[in-house]
C-alpha positions as CSV (number, residue, x, y, z in Angstrom):
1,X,-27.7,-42.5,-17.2
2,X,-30.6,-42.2,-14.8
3,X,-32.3,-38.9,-14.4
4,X,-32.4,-37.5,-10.8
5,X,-35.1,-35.5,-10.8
6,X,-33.0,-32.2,-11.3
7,X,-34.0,-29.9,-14.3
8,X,-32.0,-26.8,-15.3
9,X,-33.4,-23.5,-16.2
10,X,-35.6,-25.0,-19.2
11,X,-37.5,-27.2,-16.6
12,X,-38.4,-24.0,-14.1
13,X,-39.9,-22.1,-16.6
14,X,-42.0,-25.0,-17.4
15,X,-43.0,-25.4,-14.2
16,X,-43.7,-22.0,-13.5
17,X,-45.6,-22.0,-16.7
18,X,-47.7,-24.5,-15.7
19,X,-48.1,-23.4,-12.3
20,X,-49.6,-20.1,-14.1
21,X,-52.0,-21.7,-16.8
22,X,-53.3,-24.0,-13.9
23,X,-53.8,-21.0,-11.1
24,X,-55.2,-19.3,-13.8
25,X,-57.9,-21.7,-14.8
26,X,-58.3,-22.6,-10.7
27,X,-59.4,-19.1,-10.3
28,X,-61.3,-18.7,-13.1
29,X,-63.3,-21.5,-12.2
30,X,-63.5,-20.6,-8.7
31,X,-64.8,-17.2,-10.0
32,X,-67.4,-18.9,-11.9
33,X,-68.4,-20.8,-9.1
34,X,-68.9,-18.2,-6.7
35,X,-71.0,-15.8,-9.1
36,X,-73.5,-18.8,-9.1
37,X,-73.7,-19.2,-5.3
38,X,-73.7,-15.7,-4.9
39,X,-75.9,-14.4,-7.6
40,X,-78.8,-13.2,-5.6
41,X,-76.8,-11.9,-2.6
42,X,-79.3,-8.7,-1.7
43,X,-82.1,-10.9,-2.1
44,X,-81.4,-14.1,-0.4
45,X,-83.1,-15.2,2.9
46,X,-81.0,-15.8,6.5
47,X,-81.2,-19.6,5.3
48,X,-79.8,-18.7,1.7
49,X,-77.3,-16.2,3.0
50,X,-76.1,-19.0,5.7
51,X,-76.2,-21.8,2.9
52,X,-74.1,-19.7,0.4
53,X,-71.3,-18.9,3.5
54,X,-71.2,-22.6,4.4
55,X,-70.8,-23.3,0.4
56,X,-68.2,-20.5,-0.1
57,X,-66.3,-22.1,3.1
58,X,-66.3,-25.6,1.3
59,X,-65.4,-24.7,-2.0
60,X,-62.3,-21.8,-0.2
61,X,-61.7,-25.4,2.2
62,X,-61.0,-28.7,-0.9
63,X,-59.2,-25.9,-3.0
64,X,-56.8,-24.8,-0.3
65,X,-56.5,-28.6,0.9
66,X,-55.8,-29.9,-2.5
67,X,-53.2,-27.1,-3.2
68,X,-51.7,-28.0,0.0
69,X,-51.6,-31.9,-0.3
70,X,-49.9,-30.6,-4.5
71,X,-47.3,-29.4,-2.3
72,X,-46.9,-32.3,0.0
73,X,-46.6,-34.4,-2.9
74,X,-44.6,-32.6,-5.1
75,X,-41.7,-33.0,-1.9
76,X,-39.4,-31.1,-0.4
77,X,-36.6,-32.1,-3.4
78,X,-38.2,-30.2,-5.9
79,X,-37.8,-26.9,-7.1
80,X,-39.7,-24.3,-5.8
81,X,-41.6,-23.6,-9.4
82,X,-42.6,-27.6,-9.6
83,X,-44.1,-27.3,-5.8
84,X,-46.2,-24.4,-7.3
85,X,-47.2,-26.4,-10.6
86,X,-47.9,-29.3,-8.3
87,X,-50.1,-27.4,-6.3
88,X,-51.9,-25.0,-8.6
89,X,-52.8,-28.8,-10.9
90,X,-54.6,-30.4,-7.8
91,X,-56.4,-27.6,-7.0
92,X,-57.5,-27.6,-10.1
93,X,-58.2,-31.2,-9.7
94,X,-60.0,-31.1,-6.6
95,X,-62.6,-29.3,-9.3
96,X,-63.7,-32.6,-9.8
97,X,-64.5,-33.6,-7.0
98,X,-67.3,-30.9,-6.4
99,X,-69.8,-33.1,-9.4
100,X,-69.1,-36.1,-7.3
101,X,-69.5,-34.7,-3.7
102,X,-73.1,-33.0,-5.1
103,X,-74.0,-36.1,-6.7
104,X,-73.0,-38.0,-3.3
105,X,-75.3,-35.7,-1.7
106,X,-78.7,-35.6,-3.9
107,X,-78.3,-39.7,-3.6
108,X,-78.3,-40.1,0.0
109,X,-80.2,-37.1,1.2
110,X,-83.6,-38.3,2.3
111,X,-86.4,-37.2,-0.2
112,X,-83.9,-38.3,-3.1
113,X,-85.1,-37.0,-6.4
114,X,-85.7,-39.8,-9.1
115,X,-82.9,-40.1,-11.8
């Protein structure tokens, strides 16, 4: 007997499950991650304020976009609760991607610091 993708009852409330634990740890991270851009907010300079919108933006922008391409590839088949676990695990996933993208940036920007 193949399997056909469709889970009963048993399967939703995993998925739903799952799409809680991950949004949970998404926005706890996100949390995180804003206190530390954000941690001198009264006493940042015009340049500081303006670099901690543009980094607020980026971070708000691959979370959203990964949650969105969860969706996409979770399909339209799928439940409604796997589309949400789908999501909530690659934006959680695009967490990753925030090392490598800073990393990307200290080696190609101009007066690169020394390893």
């Amino acid at each position: 007997m193949t399997d056909a993708g469709i889970k009963g009852v048993g399967g939703e409330s995993g998925d739903a499950v799952g799409a809680a634990v991950f949004g949970v740890l998404t926005a706890g991270l996100d949390a995180f991650l804003l206190t530390r851009i954000w941690r001198w907010a009264g006493e940042q300079t015009a340049v500081e304020h303006r670099a901690a919108v543009v980094q607020t933006a980026a971070l708000a922008g691959a979370v959203l976009f990964a949650a969105l391409l969860g969706v996409a590839i979770a399909g339209q088949g799928s439940t409604p609760h796997r589309r949400w676990r789908y999501a909530m695990l690659s934006a959680l996933a695009s967490h990753v991607l925030i090392p490598l993208a800073l990393f990307a940036a200290l080696a190609t920007h101009p007066t690169r610091p020394t390893f």
